[in-house]
N, C-alpha and C positions, 0 to 999 in steps of 0.2 A: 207371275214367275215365283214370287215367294210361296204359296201354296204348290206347285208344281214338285219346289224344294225340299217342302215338308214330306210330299209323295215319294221322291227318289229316295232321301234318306230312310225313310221308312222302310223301304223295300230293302235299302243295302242291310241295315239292322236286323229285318225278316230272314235274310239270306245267312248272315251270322250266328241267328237262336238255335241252340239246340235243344230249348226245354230242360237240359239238367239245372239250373237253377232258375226261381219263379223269373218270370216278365219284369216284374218290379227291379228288382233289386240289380239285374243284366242293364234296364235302362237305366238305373242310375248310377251304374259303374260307367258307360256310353258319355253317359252327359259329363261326369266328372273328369274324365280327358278331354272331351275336346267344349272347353269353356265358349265357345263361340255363340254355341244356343242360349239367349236369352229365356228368361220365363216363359214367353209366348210359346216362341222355339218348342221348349221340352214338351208346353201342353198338346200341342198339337201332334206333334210328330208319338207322342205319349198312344195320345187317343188314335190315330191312325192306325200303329201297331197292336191296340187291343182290338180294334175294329175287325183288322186280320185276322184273330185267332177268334174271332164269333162266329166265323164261319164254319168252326168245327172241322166234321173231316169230309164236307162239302167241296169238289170244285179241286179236289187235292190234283189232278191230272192235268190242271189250267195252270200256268203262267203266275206267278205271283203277285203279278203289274193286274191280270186279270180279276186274280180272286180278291186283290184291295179295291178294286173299282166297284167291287159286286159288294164288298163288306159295308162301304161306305155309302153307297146307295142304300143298304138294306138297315143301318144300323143308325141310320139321321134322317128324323123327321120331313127335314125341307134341307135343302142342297146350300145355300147359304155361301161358305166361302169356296165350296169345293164346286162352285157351276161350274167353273174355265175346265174343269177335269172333262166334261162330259158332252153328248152330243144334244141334239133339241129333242130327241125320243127319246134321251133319259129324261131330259129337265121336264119334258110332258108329262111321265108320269110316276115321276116324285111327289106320289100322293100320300096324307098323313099316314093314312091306312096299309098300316104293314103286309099283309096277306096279298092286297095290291098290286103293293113294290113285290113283292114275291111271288106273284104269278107273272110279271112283267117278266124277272129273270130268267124264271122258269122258261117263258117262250122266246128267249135270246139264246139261252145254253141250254144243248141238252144235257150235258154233264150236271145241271145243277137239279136236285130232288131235297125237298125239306128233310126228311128224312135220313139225310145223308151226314146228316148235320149231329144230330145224336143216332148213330148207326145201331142202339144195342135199346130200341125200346121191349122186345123180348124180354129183356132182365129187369124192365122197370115194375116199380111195388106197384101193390091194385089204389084205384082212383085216383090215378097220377091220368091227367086231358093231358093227351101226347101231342099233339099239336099245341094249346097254349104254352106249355112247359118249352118245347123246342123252341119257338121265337122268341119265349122269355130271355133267351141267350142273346137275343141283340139290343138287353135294353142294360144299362147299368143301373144295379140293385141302389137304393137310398142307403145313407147314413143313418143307423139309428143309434139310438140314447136311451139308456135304463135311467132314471134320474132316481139316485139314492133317499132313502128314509129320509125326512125331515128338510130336505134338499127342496124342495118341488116350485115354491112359490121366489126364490135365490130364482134358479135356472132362468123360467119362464121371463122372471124380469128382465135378467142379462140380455135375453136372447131377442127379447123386443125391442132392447134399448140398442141393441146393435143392428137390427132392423133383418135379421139372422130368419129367414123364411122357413116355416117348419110344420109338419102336421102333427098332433094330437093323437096317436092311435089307440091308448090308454092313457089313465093320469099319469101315470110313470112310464110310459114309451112316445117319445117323439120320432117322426122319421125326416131329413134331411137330406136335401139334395148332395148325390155324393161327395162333391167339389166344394162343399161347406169348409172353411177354416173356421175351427172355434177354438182351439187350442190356448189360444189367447183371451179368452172368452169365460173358458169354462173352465175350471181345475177337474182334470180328467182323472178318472176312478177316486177320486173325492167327493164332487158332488155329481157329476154324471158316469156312466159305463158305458165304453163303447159295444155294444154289443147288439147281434144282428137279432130283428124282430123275431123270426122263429127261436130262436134261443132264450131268449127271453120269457117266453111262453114255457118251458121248463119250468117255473113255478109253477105250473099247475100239477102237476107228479108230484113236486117237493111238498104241496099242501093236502095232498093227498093223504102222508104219511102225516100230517099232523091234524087231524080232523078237530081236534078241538083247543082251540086257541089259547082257553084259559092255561092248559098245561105245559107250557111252552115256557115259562118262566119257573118251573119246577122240575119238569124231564130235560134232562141235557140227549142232545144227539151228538153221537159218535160218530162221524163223519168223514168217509176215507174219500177223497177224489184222487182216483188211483191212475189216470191219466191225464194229468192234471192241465198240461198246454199254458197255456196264458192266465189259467184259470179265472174265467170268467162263469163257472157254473159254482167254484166256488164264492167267490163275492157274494152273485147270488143266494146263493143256501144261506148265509152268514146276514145279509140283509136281513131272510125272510124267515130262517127257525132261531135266531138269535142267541138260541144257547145251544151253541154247538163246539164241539170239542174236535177241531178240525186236523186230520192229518193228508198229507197231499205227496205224489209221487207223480214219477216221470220216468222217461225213459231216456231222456236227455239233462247231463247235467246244468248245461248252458238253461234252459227252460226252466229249472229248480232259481239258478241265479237271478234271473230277471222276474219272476215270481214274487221273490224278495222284495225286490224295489216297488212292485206295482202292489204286494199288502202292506207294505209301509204305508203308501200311501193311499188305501185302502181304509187306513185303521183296522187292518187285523195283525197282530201284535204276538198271539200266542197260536201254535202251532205246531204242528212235526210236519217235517220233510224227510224224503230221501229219493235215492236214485233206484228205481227197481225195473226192472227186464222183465214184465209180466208172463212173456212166452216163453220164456223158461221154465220149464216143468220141475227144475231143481229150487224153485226161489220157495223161499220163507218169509215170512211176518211175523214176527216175536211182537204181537199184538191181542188183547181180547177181542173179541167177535165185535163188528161195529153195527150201529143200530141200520144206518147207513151207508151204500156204499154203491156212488159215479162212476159209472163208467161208459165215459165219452170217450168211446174205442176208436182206434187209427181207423182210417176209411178212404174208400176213393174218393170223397169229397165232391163228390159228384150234382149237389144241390148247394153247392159253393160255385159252378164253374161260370159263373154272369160276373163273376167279380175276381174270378181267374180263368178265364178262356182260356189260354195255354193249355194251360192241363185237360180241357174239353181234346184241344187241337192232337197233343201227343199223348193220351189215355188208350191204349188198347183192353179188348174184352177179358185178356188173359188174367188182368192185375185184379181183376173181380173176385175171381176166387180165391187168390194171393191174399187180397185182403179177409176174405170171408175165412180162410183158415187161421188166421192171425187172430180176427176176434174169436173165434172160440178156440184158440188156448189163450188168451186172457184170461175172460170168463170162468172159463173149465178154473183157472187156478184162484181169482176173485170169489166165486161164490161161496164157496169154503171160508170164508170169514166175515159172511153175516147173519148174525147173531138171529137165535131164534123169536120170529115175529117179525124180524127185521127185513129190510129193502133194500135190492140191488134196482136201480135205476141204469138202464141200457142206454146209452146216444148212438147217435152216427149223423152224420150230415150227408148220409148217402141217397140216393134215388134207386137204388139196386135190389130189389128181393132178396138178394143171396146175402145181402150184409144186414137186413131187415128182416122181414116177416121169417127168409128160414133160421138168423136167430134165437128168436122167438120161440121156435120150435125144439131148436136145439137146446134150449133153457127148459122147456116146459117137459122134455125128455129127462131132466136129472131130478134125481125124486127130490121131497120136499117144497118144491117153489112152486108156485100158483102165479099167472096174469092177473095182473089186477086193474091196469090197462095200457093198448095200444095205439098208435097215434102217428100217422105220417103228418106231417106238420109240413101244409105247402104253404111256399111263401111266391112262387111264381107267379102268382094272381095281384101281390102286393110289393111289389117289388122288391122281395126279399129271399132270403138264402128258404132251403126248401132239409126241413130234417127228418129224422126218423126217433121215437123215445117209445122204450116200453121200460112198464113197474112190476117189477116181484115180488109178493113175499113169501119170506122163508114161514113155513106151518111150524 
C-alpha cells in the first residue's frame, strides 16, 4: 500500500508540472507544504517523478498511470519495491538488460518506439551511437569530483575513512554514485569541484593554449569567461594556467552574486565581474583584447537531459534554432576581443549540430580565426553529461 502511495502521488505531482520551472526545485516547494512526507517519502516519490520524464516524448498519447508503469519498469534494474505495481509477465521479464525490457514494451504497446524518446536524432552531431545515447536517458548520470591542486591525498583519505564508494577515472576525477552525501565530508569548491566528467575534460583545450609549462609562471593569461554560470570552467582555468588575470560576466545578476560566494571559497580573491547581455549588438567592453576568452554559450542543454529529463520531456525542435541564433550573436560580438594569437574557446553541452559543428563553421567564416580543435565530448557511455568544445585562434 505504501508504494501504491508513492505511485498515486506521483502521478497527482505529474498532472500539476508544467515544466516552467526545473523538476527540482517544483518538488521541493511540494514537499515543503505538505510536511507529511518523511525522507523516504520525498526519495521515492522524487525518483518516480524523474523516472516519468525518461521517458521523453514517448507514450505522450497513453495514460499517465500508464507511461509511469513503462518508465519504472525501463529505468530499474530489477523491480524490487515496485513488484506489487505489476503483473507476472512484467515481473518475468525484468531482465538486467535494458534493450530487453525495451523490446518487452515495445510488444505490449504499440504507441511505444525508442526513438520516440529523443524524436530529433536528425539534428544530432556526427559520431553520436543514437541508440546507446537514447537509453542513456534511463540511467541517472554519477556524481563527479574535480579534486583541486594539492587536495588529492586530503580527499581520498576522507572518502575511505567514511567508506564513501567511488571510482578513479583520472588522479583528479572521481565519479560517485549520484545519491552520494559528501557535503559533510568534503569542503566543496575547496578541496573538491562538483563538476561533471565531460567538463572536466575542458582542460585539455585549456592546455592547449599553454604548450609549454615552463611559461606559465612568466606569461599571465587574460581570461574573460564571458558566460560565466556557476563558473565552474573558470575554477578550472585558475587551477590549471595559474596566472591568470580573470574577468567573468553573466547575463544574470543573481549568477554574478553567488559566483562571489563560491570564489571565496574557491580562493580566487582578485577578479572583475559584471553583468553583460552578450546578444546585444549595442554592448561594449572597455577592456584590452584578452589572451583568452570562454564561451560556455546558453544552449539547449540537451547532453544534460539524464540528469534533467523534464527538459528532454517539454523540449520542442523549434528552441534549436532559438538557441543556435543566440550563440552566434554572442560569438559575432565575443570574438572582437581576442587579442592577436589569442583563443576563443567555444562550449555547449548540446547534442545538436546546429548549436555545434555549424558553429564551428560560422567561426571559421569570420576572417582571422583558425580550428585548432574539435571535440564532441560523449559522456553517455560513462555515465556522464555528453558536451560539445571547439579552440580558435585569432592569426
Amino acid at each position: 500500500m505504501r508504494f501504491q502511495s508513492y505511485f498515486n502521488t506521483a502521478i497527482l505531482l505529474i498532472r500539476q508540472y508544467d515544466g516552467s520551472t526545473p523538476l527540482l526545485h517544483f518538488l521541493k516547494q511540494y514537499f515543503s507544504q505538505h510536511k507529511k512526507h518523511g525522507s523516504k517519502d520525498r526519495k521515492f516519490i522524487s525518483h518516480l517523478c524523474y523516472n516519468y520524464y525518461r521517458l521523453g516524448h514517448a507514450m505522450k498519447e497513453n495514460t499517465a498511470e500508464e507511461r509511469l508503469r513503462v518508465a519504472i519498469f525501463l529505468c530499474n534494474d530489477s523491480a524490487e519495491e515496485w513488484s506489487l505495481l505489476f503483473e507476472t509477465n512484467w515481473l518475468e521479464n525484468w531482465k538486467d538488460d535494458l534493450k530487453l525490457r525495451v523490446a518487452f514494451v515495445a510488444g505490449i504497446y504499440s504507441t511505444f518506439a525508442l526513438n520516440d524518446i529523443f524524436p530529433w536524432t536528425d539534428e544530432l552531431s556526427e559520431g553520436i551511437d543514437q541508440e546507446h545515447f537514447i537509453l542513456s536517458h534511463f540511467t541517472q548520470p554519477d556524481l563527479f569530483l574535480r579534486i583541486r591542486p594539492g587536495k588529492e591525498k586530503g580527499v581520498l583519505q576522507k572518502l575511505n575513512e567514511h567508506q564513501i564508494s567511488f571510482r578513479q577515472i583520472e588522479p583528479n576525477c572521481l565519479a560517485l554514485p549520484n545519491s552520494s552525501k559528501i557535503d559533510s565530508i568534503l569542503e566543496i569548491d575547496k578541496e573538491v569541484v562538483i563538476q561533471d566528467y565531460s567538463s572536466q575534460r575542458i582542460k585539455d583545450f585549456l592546455q592547449l593554449q599553454t604548450p609549454n609549462p615552463s611559461r606559465l609562471s612568466r606569461d599571465q593569461t587574460q581570461l574573460w569567461d564571458c558566460c560565466a554560470a556557476s563558473g565552474g570552467k573558470s575554477i578550472l582555468a585558475f587551477d590549471l594556467l595559474k596566472n591568470i588575470e580573470l574577468t567573468v560576466s553573466d547575463v544574470r545578476p543573481v549568477i554574478l552574486r553567488n559566483l562571489k560566494e563560491r570564489f571565496e571559497k574557491a580562493g580566487i580573491h582578485h577578479y572583475q565581474s559584471f553583468v553583460a547581455d552578450l546578444a546585444d549588438p549595442t554592448f561594449t567592453i572597455h577592456h584590452t583584447p584578452f589572451t583568452t576568452i570562454i564561451c560556455d554559450a546558453p544552449c539547449s542543454g540537451s547532453g544534460t537531459w539524464g540528469r534533467t529529463p523534464e527538459q528532454l520531456y517539454f523540449f520542442t525542435k523549434e528552441k534549436i534554432v532559438e538557441y543556435a541564433s543566440l550563440q552566434k550573436k554572442i560569438v559575432h560580438t565575443v570574438m572582437n576581443k581576442v587579442a592577436d594569437g589569442g583563443y576563443l574557446l567555444y562550449i555547449t553541452c548540446s547534442v545538436f549540430k546546429k548549436e555545434n559543428e555549424e558553429m564551428v563553421a560560422f567561426v571559421g567564416e569570420q576572417p582571422g580565426f583558425e580550428l585548432v580543435k574539435m571535440e564532441l565530448l560523449k559522456g553517455y557511455n560513462v555515465k556522464a553529461d555528453s558536451m560539445f568544445a571547439a579552440l580558435f585562434k585569432r592569426k
